[in-house]
Backbone as CSV, one residue per row, in Angstrom:
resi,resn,N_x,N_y,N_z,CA_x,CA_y,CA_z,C_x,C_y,C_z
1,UNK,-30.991,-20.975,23.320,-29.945,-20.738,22.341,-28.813,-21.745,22.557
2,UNK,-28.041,-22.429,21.447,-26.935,-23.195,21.714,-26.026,-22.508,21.572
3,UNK,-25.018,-23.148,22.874,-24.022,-22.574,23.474,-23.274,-22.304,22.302
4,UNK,-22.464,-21.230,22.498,-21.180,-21.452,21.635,-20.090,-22.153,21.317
5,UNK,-19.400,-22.555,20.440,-17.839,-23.081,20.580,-16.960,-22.203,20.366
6,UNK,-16.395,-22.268,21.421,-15.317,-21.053,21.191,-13.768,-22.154,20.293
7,UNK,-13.163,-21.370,19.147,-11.995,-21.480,18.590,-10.537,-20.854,19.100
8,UNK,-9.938,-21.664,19.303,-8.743,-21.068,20.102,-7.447,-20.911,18.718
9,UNK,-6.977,-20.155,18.797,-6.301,-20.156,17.506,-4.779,-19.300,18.398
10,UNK,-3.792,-20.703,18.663,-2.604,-19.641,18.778,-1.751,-19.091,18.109
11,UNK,-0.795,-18.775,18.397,0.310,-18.102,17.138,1.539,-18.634,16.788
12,UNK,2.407,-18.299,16.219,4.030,-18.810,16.240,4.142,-19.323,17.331
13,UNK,4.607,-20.863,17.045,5.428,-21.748,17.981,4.181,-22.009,18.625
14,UNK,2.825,-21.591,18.758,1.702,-22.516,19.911,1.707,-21.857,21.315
15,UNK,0.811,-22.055,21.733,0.649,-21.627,22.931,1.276,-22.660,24.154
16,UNK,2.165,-22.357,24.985,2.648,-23.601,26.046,1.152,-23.809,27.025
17,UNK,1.616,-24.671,28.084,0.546,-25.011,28.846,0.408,-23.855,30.320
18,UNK,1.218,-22.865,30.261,0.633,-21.872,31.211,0.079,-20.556,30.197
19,UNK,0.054,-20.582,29.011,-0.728,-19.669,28.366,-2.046,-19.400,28.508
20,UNK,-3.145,-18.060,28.246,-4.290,-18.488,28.894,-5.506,-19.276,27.926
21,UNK,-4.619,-19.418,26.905,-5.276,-20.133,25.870,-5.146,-21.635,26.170
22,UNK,-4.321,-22.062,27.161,-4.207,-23.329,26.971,-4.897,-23.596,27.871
23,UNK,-5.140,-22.599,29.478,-5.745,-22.648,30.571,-7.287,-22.579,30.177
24,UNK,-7.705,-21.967,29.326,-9.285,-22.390,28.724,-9.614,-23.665,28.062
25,UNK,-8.671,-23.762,26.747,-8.915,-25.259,26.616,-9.269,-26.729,27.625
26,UNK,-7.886,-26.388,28.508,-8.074,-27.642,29.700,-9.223,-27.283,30.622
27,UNK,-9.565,-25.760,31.198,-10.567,-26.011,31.833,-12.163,-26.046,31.411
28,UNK,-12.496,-26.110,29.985,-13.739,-26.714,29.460,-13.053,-26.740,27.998
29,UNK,-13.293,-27.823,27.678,-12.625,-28.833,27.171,-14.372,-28.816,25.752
30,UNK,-15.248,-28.847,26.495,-16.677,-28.769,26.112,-16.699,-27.686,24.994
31,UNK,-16.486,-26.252,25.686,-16.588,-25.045,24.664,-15.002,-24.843,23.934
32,UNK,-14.311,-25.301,24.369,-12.672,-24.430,23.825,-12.471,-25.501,22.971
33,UNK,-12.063,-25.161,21.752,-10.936,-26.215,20.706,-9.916,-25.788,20.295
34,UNK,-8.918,-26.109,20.343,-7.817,-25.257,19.935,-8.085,-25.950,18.209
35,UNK,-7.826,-25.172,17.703,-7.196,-25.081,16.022,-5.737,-25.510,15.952
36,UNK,-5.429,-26.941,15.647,-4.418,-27.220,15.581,-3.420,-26.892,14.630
37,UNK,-2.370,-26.486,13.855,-1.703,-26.554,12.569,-0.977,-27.450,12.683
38,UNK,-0.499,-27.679,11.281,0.620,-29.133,10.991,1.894,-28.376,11.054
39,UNK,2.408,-27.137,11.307,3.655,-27.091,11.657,3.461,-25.831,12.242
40,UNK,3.577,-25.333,13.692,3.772,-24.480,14.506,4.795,-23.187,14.532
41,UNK,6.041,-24.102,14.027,7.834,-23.665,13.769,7.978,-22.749,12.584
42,UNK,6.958,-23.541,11.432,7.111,-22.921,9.943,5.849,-22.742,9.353
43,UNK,5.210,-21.759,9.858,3.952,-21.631,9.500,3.519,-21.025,7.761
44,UNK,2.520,-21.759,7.299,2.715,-21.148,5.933,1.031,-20.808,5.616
45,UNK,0.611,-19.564,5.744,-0.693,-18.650,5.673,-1.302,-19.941,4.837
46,UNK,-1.045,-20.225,3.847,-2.405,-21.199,2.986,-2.935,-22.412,4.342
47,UNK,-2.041,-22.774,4.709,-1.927,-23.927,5.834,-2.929,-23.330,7.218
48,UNK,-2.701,-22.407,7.198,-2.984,-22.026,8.751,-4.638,-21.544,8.481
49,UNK,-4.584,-20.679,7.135,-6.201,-20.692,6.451,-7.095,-21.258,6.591
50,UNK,-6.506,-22.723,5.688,-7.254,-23.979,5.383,-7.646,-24.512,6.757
51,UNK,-6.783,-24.621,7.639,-7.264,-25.044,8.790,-8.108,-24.400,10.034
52,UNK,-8.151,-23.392,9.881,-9.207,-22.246,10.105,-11.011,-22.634,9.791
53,UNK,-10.410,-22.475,8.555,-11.807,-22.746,7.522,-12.398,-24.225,7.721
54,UNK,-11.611,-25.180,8.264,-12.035,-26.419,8.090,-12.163,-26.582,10.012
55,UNK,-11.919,-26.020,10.464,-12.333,-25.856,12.005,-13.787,-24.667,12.253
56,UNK,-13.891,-24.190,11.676,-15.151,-23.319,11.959,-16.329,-24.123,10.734
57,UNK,-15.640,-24.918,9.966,-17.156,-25.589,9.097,-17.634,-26.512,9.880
58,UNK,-16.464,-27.509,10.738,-16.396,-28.469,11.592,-17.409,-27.676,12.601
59,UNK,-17.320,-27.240,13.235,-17.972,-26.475,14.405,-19.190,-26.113,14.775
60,UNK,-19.488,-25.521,12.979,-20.988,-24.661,13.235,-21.584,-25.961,12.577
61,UNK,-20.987,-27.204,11.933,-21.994,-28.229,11.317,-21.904,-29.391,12.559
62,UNK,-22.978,-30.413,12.703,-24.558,-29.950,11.896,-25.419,-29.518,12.672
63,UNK,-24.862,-29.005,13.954,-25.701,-28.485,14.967,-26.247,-26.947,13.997
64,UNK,-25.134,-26.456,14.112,-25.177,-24.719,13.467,-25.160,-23.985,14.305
65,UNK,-24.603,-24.314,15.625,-24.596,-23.208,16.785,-23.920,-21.952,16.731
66,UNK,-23.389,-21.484,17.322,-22.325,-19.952,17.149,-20.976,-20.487,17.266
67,UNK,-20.255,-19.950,16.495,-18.841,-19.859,16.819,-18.288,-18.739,17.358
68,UNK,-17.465,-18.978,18.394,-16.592,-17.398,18.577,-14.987,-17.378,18.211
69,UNK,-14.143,-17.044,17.897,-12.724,-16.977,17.579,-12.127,-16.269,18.849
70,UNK,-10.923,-17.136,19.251,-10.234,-16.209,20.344,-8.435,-16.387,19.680
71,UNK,-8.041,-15.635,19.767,-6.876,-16.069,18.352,-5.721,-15.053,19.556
72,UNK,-4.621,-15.268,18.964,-3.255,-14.462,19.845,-2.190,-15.119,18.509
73,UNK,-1.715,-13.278,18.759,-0.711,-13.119,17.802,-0.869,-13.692,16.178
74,UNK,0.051,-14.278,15.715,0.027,-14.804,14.509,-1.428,-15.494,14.227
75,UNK,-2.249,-16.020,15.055,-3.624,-16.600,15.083,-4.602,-15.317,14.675
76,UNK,-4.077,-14.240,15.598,-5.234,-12.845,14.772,-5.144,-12.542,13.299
77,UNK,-3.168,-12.435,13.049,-3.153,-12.314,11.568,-3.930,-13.190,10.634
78,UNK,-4.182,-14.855,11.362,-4.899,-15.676,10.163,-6.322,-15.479,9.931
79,UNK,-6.954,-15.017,10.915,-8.145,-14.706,11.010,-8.467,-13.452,10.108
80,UNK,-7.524,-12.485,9.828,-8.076,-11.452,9.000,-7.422,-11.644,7.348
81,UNK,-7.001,-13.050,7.950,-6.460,-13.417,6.109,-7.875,-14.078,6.035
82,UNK,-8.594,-15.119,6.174,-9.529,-15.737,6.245,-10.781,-15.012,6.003
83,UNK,-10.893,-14.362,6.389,-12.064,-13.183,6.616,-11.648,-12.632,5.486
84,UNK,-10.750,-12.502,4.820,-10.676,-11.418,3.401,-10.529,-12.242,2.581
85,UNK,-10.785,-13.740,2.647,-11.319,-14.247,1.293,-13.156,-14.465,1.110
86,UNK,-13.788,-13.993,2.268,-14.689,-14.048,2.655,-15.350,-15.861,1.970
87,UNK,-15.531,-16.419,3.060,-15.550,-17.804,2.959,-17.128,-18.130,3.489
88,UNK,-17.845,-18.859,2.922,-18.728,-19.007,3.455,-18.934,-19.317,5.041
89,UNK,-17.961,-20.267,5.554,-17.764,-20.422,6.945,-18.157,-19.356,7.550
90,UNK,-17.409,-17.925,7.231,-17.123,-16.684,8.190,-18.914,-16.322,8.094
91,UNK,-20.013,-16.527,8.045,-21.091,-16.385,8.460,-21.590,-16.713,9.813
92,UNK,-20.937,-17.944,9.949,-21.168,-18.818,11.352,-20.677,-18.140,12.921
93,UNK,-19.718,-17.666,12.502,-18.877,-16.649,13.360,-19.508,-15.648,13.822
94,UNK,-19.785,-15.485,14.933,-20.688,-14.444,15.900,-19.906,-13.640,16.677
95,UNK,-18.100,-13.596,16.870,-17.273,-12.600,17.367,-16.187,-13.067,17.415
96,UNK,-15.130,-12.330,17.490,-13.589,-12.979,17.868,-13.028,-11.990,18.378
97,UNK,-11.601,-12.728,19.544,-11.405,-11.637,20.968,-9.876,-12.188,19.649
98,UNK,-9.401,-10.949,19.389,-7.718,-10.772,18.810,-6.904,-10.242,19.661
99,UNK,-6.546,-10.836,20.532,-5.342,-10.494,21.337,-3.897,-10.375,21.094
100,UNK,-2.924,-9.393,21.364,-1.946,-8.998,20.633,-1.524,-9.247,19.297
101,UNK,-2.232,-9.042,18.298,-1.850,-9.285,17.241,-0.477,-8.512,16.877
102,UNK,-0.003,-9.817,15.763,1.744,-9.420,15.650,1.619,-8.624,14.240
103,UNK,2.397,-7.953,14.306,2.836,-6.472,13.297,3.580,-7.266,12.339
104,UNK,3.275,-8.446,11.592,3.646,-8.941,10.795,5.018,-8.575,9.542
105,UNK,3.532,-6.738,8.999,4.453,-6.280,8.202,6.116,-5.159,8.832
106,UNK,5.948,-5.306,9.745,7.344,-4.956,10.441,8.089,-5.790,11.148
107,UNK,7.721,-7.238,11.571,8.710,-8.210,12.058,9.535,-8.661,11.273
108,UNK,11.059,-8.787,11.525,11.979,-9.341,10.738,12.215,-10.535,11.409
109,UNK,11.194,-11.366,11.541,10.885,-12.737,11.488,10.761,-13.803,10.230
110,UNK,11.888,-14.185,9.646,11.884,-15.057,8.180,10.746,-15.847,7.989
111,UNK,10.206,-16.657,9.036,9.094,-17.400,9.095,7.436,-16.898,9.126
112,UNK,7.988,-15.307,9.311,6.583,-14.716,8.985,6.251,-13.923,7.950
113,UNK,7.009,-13.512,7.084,6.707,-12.757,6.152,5.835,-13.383,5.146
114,UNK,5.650,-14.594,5.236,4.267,-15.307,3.954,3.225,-14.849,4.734
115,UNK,3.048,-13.616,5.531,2.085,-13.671,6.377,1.633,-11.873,5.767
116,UNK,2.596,-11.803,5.319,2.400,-10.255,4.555,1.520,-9.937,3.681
117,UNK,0.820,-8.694,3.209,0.641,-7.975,4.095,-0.365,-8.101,4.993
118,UNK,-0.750,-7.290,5.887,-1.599,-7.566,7.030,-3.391,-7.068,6.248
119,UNK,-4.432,-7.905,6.125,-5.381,-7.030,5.171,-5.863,-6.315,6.584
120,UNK,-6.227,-5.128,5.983,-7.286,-3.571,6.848,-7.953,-3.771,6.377
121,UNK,-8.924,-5.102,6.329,-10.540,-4.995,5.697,-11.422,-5.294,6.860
122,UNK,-12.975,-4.429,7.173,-13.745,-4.899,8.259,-14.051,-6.504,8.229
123,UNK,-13.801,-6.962,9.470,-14.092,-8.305,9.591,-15.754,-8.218,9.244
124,UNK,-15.799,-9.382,9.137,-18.235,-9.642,8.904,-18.403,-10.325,10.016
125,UNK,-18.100,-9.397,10.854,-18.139,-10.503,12.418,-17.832,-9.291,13.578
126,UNK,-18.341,-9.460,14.981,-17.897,-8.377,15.679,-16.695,-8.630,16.173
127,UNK,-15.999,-7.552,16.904,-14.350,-8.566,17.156,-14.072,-7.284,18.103
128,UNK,-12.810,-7.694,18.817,-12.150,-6.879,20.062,-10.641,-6.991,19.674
129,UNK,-10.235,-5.881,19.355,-8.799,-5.790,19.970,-8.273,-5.578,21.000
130,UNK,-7.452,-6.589,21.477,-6.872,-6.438,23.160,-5.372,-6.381,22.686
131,UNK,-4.980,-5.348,23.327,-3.217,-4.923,23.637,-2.838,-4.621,24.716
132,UNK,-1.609,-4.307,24.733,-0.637,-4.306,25.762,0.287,-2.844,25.319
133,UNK,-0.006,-1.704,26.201,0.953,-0.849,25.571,2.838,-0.878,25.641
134,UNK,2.929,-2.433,25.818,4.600,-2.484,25.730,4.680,-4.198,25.501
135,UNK,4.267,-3.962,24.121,4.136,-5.504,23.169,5.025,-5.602,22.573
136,UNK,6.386,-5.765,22.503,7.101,-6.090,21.769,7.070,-6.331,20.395
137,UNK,5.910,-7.265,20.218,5.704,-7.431,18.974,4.620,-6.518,18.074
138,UNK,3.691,-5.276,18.454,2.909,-4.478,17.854,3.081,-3.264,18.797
139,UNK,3.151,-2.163,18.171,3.253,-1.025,18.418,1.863,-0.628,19.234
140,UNK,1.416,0.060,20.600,-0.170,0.549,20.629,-0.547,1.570,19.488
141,UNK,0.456,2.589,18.742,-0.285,2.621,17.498,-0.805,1.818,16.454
142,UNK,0.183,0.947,15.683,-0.582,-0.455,14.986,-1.758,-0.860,15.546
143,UNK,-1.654,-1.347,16.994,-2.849,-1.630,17.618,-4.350,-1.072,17.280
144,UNK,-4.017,-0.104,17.348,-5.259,1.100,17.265,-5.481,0.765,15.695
145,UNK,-4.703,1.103,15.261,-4.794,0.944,13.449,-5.545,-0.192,13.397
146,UNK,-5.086,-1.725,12.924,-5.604,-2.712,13.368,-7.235,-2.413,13.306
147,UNK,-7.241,-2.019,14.990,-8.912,-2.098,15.440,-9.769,-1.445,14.359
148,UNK,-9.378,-0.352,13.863,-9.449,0.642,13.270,-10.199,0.088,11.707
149,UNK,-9.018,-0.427,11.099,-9.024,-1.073,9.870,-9.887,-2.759,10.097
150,UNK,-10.068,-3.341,11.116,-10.723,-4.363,11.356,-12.070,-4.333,11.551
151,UNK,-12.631,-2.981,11.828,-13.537,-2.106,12.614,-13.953,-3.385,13.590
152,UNK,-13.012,-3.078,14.298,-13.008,-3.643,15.889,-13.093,-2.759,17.002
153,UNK,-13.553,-3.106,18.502,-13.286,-2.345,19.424,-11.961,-2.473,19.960
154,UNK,-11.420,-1.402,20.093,-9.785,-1.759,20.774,-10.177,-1.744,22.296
155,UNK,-9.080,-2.244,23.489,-9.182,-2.294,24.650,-7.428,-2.348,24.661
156,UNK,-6.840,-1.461,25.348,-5.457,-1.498,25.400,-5.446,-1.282,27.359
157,UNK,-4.945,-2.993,27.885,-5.120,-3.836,29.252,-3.717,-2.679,29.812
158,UNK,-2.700,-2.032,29.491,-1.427,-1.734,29.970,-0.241,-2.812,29.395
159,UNK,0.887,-2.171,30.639,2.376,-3.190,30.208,2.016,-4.476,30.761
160,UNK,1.791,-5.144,29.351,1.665,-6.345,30.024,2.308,-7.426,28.982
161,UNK,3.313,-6.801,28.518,3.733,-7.712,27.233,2.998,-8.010,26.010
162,UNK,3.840,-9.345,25.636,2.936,-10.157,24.273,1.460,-10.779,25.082
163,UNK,0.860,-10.576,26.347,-0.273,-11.082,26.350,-0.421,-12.569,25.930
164,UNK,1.077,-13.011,26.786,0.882,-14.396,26.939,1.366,-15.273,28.042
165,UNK,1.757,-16.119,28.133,2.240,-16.746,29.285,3.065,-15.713,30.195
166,UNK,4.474,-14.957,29.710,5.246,-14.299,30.412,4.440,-13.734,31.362
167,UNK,3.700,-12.881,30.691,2.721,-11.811,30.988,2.067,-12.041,32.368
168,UNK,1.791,-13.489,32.637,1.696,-14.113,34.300,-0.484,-14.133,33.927
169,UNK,-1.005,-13.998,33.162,-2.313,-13.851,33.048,-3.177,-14.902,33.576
170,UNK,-2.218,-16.423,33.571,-3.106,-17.250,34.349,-4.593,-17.439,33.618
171,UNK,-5.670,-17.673,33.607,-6.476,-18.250,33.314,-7.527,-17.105,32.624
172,UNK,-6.929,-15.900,33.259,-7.181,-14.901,32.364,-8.990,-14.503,32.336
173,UNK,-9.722,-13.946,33.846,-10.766,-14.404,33.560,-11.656,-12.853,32.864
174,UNK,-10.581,-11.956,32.897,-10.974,-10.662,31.918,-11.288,-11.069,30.675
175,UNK,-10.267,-11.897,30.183,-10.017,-12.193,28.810,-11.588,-12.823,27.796
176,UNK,-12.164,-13.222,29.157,-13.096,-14.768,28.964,-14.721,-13.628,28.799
177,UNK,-14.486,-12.397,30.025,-15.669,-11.246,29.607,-15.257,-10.797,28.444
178,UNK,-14.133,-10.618,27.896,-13.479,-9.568,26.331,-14.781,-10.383,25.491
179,UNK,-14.028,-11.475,25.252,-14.855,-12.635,24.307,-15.857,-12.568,24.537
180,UNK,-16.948,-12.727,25.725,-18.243,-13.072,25.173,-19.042,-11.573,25.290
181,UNK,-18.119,-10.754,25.503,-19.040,-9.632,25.491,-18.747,-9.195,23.355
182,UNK,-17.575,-9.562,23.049,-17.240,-9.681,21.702,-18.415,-10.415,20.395
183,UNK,-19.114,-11.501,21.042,-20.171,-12.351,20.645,-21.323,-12.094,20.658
184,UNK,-21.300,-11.873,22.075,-23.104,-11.068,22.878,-23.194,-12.683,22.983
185,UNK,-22.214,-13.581,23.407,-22.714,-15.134,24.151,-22.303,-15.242,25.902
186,UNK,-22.135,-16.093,26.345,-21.784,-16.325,27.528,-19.900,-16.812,27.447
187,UNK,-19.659,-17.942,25.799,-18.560,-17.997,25.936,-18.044,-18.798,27.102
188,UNK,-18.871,-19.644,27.515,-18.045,-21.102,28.987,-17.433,-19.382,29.934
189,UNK,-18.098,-18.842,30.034,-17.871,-18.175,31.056,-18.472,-18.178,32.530
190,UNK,-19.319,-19.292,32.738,-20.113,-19.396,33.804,-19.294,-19.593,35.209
191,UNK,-19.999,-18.831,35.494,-19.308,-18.469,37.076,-18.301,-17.645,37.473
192,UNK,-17.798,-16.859,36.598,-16.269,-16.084,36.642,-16.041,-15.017,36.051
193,UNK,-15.972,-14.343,36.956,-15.629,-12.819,37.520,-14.278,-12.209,36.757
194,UNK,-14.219,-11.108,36.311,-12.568,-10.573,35.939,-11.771,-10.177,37.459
């Protein structure tokens, strides 16, 4: 079977370089791509879509291997905008790990409300919700909802914040079983233990 590529998709403002999204990218470089956007600061849903869609066509062509999605925060919200235009791409997609996704429709964040509303439609893909029951940015009820309305599995890790750099997660090697057990792939998980 060919390996997967895993999609790294971060959120508002990007992931810095002790995030554990950035700590996968640099350490296989092979399976991780981050999904870049053209503006991080001012994100605008058509933008963040398009580039979604044009990173997972990129991916599964012309090999056609698996894709997996690993997305945080504002990156989960794009993924279930994407998925609810149902795109041919989203076939290719074999799981995605959504880690703290942001409560969009309750942030009084100016730069996020083109991000409204949040769709509750089942993804066509298997998927994991991972939270933090003291996320600042999503309630562990939303959370649950979310999984719920995504028909995802939830996994709620404890206080551990936004489930990002602060959070101290380091390379995050739970995160790396979430995902490929999310896929049913391996996910560049070789050799490493939670």
């Amino acid at each position: 079977m060919t390996a997967p590529v895993v999609l790294v998709l971060p959120g508002f403002q990007d992931s810095g370089p002790e995030h554990w999204q950035s700590h996968w990218v640099r350490e296989d470089p092979a399976t991780f791509r981050r999904v870049e956007q053209a503006d991080w600061d001012r994100p605008r849903l058509r933008d963040w879509v398009t580039a979604l869609d044009d990173a997972v066509t990129a991916a599964a062509t012309p090999a056609g291997g698996p894709v997996l999605l690993a997305a945080h925060s504002l990156g989960c919200i794009t993924i279930t905008h994407w998925a609810a235009g149902a795109p041919a791409a989203a076939r290719a997609v074999t799981g995605a790990l959504l880690v703290a996704p942001a409560d969009v429709d309750t942030a009084e964040v100016p730069e996020l409300v083109g991000f409204r509303p949040i769709p509750l439609r089942p993804l066509p893909f298997p998927s994991t919700v991972v939270a933090s029951s003291d996320d600042p940015w999503c309630s562990p009820g939303r959370a649950r909802a979310f999984a719920a309305g995504w028909g995802s599995r939830h996994v709620e890790l404890g206080p551990y914040g936004h489930l990002n750099a602060d959070s101290g997660l380091g390379s995050w090697p739970e995160g790396r079983t979430l995902l490929a057990a999310s896929g049913g792939h391996d996910a560049g998980h070789r050799a490493r233990t939670p």
